[in-house]
C-alpha positions as CSV (number, residue, x, y, z in Angstrom):
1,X,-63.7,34.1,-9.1
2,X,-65.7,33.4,-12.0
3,X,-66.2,31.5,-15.2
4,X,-66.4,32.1,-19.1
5,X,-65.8,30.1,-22.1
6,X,-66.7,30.6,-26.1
7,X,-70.8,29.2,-26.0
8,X,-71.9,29.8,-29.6
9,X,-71.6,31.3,-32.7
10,X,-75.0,33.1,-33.6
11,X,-75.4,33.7,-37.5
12,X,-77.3,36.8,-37.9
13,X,-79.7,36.9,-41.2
14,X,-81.6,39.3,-42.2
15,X,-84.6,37.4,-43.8
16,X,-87.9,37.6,-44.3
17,X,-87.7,33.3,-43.4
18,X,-85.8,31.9,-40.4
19,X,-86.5,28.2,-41.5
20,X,-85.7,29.1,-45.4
21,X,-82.2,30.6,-43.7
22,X,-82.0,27.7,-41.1
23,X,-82.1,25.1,-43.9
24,X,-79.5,26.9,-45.8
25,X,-77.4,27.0,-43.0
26,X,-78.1,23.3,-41.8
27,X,-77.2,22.1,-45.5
28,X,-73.6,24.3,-45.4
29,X,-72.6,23.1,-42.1
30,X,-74.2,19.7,-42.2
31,X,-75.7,20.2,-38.3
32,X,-79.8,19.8,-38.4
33,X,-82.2,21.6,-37.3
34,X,-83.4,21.1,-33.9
35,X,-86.9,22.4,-33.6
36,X,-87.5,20.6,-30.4
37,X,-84.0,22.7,-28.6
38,X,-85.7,25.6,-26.6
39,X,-83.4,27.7,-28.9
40,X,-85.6,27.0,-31.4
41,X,-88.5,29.7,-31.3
42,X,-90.1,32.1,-32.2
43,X,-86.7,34.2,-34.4
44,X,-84.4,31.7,-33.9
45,X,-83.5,27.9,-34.9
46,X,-81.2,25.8,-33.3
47,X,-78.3,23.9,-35.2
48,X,-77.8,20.3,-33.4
49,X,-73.9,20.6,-32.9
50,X,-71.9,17.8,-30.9
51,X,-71.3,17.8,-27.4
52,X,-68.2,19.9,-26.7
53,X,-68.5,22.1,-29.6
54,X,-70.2,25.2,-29.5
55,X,-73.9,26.0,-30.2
56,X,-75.2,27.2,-33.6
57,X,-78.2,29.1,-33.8
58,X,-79.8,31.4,-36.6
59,X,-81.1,34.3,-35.6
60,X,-83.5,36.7,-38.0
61,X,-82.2,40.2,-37.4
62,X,-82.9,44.1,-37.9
63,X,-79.8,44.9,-39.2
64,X,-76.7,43.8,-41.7
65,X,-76.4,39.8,-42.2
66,X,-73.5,38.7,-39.9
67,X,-72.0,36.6,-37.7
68,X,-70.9,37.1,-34.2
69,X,-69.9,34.9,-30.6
70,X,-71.5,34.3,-27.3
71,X,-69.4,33.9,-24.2
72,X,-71.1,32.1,-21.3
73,X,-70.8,33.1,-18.2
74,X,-71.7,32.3,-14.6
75,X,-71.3,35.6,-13.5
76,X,-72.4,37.8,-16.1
77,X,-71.2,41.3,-14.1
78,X,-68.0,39.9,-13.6
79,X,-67.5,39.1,-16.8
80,X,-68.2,42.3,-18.9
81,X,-66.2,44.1,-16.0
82,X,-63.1,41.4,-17.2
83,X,-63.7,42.3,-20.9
84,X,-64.2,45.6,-20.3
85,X,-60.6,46.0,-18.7
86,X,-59.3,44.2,-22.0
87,X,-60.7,47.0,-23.9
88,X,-64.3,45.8,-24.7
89,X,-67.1,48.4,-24.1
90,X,-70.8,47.8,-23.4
91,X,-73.0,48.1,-26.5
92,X,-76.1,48.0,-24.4
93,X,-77.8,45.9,-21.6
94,X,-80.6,43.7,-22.1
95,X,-82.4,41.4,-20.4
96,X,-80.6,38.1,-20.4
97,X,-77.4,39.2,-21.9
98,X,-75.0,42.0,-22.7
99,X,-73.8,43.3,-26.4
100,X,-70.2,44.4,-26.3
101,X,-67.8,45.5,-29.2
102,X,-64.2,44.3,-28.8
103,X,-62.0,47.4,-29.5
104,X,-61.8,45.6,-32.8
105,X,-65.0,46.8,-33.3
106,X,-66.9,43.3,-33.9
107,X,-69.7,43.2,-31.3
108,X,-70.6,40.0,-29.6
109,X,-72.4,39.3,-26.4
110,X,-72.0,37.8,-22.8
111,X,-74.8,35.4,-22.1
112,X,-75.4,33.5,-19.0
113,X,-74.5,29.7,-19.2
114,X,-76.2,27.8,-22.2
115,X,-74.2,24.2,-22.4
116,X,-73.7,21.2,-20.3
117,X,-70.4,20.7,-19.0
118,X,-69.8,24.4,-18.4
119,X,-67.6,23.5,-14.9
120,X,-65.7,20.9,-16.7
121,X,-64.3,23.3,-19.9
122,X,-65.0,27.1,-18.8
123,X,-61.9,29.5,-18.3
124,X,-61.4,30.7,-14.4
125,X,-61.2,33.5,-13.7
126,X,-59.9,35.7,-10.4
């Protein structure tokens, strides 16, 4: 058995500035930014969302602008094998995570588990 719900929603920009993007998106949304959140580096810049809602976090990317989800996981091979029998395939294997595309075609990825209160809210799993 094993555990997954919906952990953020990463929006992709391809930009030359991750603050300039991160203030945009800050301002649209109304979440600041949280420099201090050890999302925040280097690439990336953490939203400050409420508790129970999922993360935001911009992201400065190599390809199109876009947005796509993280599912958290606390079994990370367990859960791309579960997506994978709902018709998801692997996009490719990384370090931390895995990029999948749902048979949709939108890609998102499988990340270990990011939030507090993951035991309390996840979907189980058998």
């Amino acid at each position: 058995m094993h555990h997954s719900r919906l952990c953020s929603i990463q929006i992709d920009c391809n930009a030359s500035d991750v603050d300039e993007a991160a203030r945009f998106w800050a301002g649209a949304l109304g979440f600041p930014v949280d420099l201090d959140h050890p999302g925040s580096r280097a690439n990336y810049r953490q939203l400050t969302t409420p508790a129970g809602e999922p993360m935001v976090q911009i992201q400065l990317v190599n390809h199109e602008s876009r947005v796509h989800l993280d599912i958290e996981t606390d079994d990370l091979p367990a859960e791309v094998a579960r997506l994978e029998k709902l018709g998801a395939t692997v996009h490719k294997h990384l370090e931390r995570w895995t990029v999948m595309q749902a048979p949709t075609g939108q890609r998102f990825c499988v990340v270990r588990v990011q939030r507090a209160g993951f035991s309390q809210n996840a979907n189980r799993w058998s």
